[in-house]
C-alpha positions in Angstrom: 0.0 0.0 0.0 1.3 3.4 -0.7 -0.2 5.6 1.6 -0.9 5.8 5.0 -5.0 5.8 4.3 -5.0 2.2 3.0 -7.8 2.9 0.5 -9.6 -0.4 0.7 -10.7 -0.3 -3.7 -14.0 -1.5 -4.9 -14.4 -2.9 -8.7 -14.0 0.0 -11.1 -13.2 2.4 -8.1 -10.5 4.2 -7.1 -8.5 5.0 -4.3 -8.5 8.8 -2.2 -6.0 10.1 -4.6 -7.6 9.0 -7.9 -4.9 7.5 -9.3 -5.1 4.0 -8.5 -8.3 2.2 -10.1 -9.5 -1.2 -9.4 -10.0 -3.1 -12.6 -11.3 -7.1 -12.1 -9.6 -7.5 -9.1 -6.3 -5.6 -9.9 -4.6 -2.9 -9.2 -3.5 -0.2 -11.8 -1.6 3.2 -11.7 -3.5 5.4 -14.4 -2.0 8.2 -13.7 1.6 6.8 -14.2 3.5 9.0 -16.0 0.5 11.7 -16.8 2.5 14.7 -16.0 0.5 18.3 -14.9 3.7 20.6 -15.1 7.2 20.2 -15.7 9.5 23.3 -15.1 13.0 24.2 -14.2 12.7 25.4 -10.3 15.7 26.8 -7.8 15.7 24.1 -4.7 15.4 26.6 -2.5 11.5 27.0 -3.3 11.1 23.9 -2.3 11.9 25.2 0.5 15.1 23.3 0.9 18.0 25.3 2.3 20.4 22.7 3.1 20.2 20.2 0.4 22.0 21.3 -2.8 22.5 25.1 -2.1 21.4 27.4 -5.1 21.1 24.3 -7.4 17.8 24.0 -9.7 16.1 20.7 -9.9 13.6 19.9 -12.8 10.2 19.9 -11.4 7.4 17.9 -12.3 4.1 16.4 -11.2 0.8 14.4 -11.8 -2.8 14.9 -10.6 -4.5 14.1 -7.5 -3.9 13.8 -3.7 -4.0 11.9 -0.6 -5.2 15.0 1.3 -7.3 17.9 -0.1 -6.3 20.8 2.3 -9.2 23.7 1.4 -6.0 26.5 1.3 -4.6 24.7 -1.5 -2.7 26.5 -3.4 -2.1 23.9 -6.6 -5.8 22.6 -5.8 -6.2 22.7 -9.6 -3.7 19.8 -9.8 -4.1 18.3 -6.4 -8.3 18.1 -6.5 -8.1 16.5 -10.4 -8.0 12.9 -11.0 -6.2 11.7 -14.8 -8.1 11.1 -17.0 -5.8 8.6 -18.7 -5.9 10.7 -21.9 -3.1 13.0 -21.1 0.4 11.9 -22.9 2.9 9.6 -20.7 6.4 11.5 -20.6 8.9 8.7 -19.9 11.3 8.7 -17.3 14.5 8.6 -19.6 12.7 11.6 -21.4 12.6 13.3 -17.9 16.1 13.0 -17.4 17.2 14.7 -20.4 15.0 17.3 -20.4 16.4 18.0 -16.8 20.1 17.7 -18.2 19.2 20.3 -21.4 18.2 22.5 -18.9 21.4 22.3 -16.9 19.7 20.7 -13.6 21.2 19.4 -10.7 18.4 17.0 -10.1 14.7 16.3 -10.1 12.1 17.3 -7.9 8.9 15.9 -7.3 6.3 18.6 -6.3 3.4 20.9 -6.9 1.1 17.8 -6.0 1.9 15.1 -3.9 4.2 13.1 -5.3 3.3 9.4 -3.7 0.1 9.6 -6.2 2.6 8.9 -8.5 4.7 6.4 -6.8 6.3 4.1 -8.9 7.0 6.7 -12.1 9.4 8.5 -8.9 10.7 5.2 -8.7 11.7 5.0 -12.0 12.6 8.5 -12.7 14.7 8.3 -9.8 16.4 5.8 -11.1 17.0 7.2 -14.5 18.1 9.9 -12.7 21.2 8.2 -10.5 22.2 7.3 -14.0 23.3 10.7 -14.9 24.5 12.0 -11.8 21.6 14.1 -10.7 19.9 14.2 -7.3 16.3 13.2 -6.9 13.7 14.6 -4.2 9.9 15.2 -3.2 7.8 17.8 -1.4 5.4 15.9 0.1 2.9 15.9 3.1 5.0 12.6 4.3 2.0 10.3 4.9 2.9 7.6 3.2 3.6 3.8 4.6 6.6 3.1 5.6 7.7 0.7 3.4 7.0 3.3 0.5 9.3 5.9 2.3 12.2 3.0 2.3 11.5 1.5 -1.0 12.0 5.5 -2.2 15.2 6.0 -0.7 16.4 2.9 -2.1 15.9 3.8 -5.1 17.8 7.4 -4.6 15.1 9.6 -3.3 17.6 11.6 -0.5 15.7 15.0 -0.4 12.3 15.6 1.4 10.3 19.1 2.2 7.9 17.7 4.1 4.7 19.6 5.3 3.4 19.5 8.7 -0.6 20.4 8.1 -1.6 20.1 11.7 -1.9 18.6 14.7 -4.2 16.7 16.9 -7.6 17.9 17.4 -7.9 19.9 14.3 -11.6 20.4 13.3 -11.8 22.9 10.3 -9.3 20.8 7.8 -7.8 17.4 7.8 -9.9 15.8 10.4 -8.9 11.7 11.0 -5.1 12.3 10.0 -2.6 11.2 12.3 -0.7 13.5 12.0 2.3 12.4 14.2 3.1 10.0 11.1 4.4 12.5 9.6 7.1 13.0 12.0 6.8 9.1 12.4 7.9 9.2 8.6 10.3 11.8 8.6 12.3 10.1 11.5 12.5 6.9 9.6 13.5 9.0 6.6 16.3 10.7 9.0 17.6 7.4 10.0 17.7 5.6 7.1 20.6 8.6 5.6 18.3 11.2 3.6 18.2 15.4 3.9 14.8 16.2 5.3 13.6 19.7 6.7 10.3 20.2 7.9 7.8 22.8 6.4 5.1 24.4 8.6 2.4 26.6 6.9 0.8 28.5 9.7 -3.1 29.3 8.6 -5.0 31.6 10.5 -7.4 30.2 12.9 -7.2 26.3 12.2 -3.6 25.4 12.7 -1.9 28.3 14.5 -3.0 28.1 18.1 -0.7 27.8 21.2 -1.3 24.6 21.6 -0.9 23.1 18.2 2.3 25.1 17.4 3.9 23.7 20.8 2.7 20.2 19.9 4.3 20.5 16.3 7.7 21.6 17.9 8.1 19.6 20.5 7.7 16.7 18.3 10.3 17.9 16.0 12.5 17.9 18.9 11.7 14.9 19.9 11.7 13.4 17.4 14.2 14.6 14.9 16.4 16.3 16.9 17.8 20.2 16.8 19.8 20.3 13.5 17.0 19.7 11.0 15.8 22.8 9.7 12.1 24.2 9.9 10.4 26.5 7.7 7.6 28.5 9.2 5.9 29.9 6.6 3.0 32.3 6.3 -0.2 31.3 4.9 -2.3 33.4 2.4 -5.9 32.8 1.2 -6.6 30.0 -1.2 -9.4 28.2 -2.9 -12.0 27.6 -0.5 -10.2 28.7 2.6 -10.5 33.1 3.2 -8.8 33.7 6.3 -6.3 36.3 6.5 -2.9 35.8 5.5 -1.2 34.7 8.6 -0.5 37.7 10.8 3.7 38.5 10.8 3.5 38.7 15.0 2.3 34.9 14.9 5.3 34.0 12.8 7.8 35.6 14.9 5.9 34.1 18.2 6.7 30.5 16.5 9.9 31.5 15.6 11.2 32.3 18.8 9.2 29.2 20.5 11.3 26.8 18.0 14.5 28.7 19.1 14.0 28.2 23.1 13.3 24.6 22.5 16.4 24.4 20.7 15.8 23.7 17.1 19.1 25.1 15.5 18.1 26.0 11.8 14.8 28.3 11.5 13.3 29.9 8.9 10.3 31.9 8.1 9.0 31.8 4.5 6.4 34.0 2.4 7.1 37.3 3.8 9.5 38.6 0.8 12.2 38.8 3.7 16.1 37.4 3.2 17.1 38.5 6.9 14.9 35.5 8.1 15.8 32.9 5.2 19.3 33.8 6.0 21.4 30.7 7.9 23.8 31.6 10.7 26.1 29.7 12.8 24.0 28.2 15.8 27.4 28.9 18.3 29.0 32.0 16.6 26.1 33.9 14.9 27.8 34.5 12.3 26.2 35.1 8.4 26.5 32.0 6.4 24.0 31.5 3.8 22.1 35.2 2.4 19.3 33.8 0.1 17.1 36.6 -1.6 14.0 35.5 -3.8 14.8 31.5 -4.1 18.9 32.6 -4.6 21.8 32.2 -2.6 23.5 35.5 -2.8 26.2 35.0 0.0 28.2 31.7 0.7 30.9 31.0 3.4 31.5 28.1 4.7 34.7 26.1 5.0 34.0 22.9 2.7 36.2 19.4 3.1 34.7 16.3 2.1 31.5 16.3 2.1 31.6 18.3 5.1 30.9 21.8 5.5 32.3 24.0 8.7 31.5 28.0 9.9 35.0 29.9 8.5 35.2 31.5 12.3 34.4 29.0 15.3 34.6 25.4 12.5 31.3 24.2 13.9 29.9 22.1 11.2 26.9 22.9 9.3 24.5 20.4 7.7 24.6 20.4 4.2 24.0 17.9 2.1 24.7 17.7 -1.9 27.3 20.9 -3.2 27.0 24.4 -3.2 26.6 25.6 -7.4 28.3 29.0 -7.0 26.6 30.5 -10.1 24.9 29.9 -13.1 22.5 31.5 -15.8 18.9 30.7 -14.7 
């Protein structure tokens, strides 16, 4: 099973996500390979700040979803099932569209990208043949053997949402949503990049209580050194609340920090001081990013380890820093 809602599938029907149908008694991926978008994107609008700094990753994704969040912003790919008319791009065909474009990797996004499990799979693999670097945004709930079976294959890079937390009763009601952490914990242990993505949205997941539940469990559970992104929310589709005030952002922020998480960033508020990385012991400037970009880099880099210039405590970063190139 791919996911973690275990779609039990009637004759002819299909599962949550729509792209898994039920035909006498078998199972079939129609969506495999039906592709929604396909674009050249920088890796840090992912967001992913310590995977592959200032890299661009060919992005690309299908239709459909596991969950169908009402502040969607891609709700015009996530809320559409194939229709199995749509052209199949190959994965080979993938890969050298990525490498004409002068990628780094691939990137699995815009929808989530376990709907269309097993073309990652083979993309992935494609894409180890050439050298380039293969990751998903995702919202993590996916079974556990999924997450290892991607990782085998070369998947090392996850953005992973965090939509909630217990007790949430406008959106996403019957997800567990610890699994995510759950998933992103095995993903930790078994030697990939994750950072964790939190889009605040006004009144349904931005109280006291469910921001403290999300941190302490990525303290907990992951540990101090993986990054968080706390990013602000703006209407979409059927949700109208107001765009996440910038005072609830900042409250989270400096939550995260007295818990002790090492790496965080706030998102969506056209801001590089607070996408900017600085030494946890020495405060000193790093990383600048401005609009998706890296525009300062200065770390000491041996290995595949990266250190601050001034006090040498190391940094995690995963992949190389690309100091420059036309996008």
């Amino acid at each position: 099973m791919v996911c973690e809602r275990f779609c039990s599938v009637p004759p002819s029907g299909r599962g949550v996500c729509g792209n898994y149908v039920n035909i006498e008694g078998r199972l079939y991926h129609s969506g495999y390979g039906r592709l929604s978008a396909v674009e050249s994107r920088p890796i840090e609008i992912k967001p992913l700040f310590h995977y592959w700094p200032n890299s661009t990753a060919l992005t690309y994704s299908n239709y459909g979803c596991n969950f169908y969040c009402p502040w969607c912003q891609n709700h015009y790919l996530s809320f559409t099932r194939p229709s199995g008319s749509e052209p199949v791009v190959e994965p080979f065909e993938l890969v050298e569209l990525a490498l004409k474009y002068g990628d780094e990797g691939l990137s699995a996004s815009f929808n989530e990208p376990t709907t269309n499990f097993d073309y990652i799979i083979d993309a992935t693999l494609e894409a180890r043949k050439r050298n380039l670097y293969s990751m998903i945004v995702t919202n993590m709930y996916m079974s556990e053997r999924v997450l290892k079976t991607l990782i085998e294959a070369g998947v090392d890079g996850f953005s992973a949402d965090i939509k909630g937390c217990p007790g949430l009763k406008r959106a996403l009601v019957g997800i567990d949503h610890y699994k995510v952490f759950r998933n992103a914990k095995l993903a930790l242990d078994l030697g990939a990049h994750v950072e964790m993505v939190y889009l605040v949205v006004t009144n349904t997941n931005d109280s006291k209580e469910c921001y403290e539940w999300i941190l302490r469990n990525h303290v907990d559970t992951l540990g101090s050194e993986v990054p968080l992104h706390i990013n602000r929310y703006y209407p979409a589709h059927r949700w109208s609340e107001p765009p996440t005030p910038i005072e609830k952002l900042l409250e989270i922020r400096d939550k995260a920090r007295e818990l002790g998480i090492q790496y965080v960033y706030i998102g969506n508020i056209g801001s590089s001081i607070y996408e900017s990385t600085y030494c946890p012991n020495c405060n000193k400037l790093l990383i600048a990013r401005s609009h998706y970009r890296v525009t300062y880099f200065k770390l000491d880099h041996s290995g595949d380890k990266y250190k601050c210039p001034r006090c040498s405590r190391e940094i995690p970063i995963r992949g190389r820093y690309i100091e420059w190139k036309k996008y």
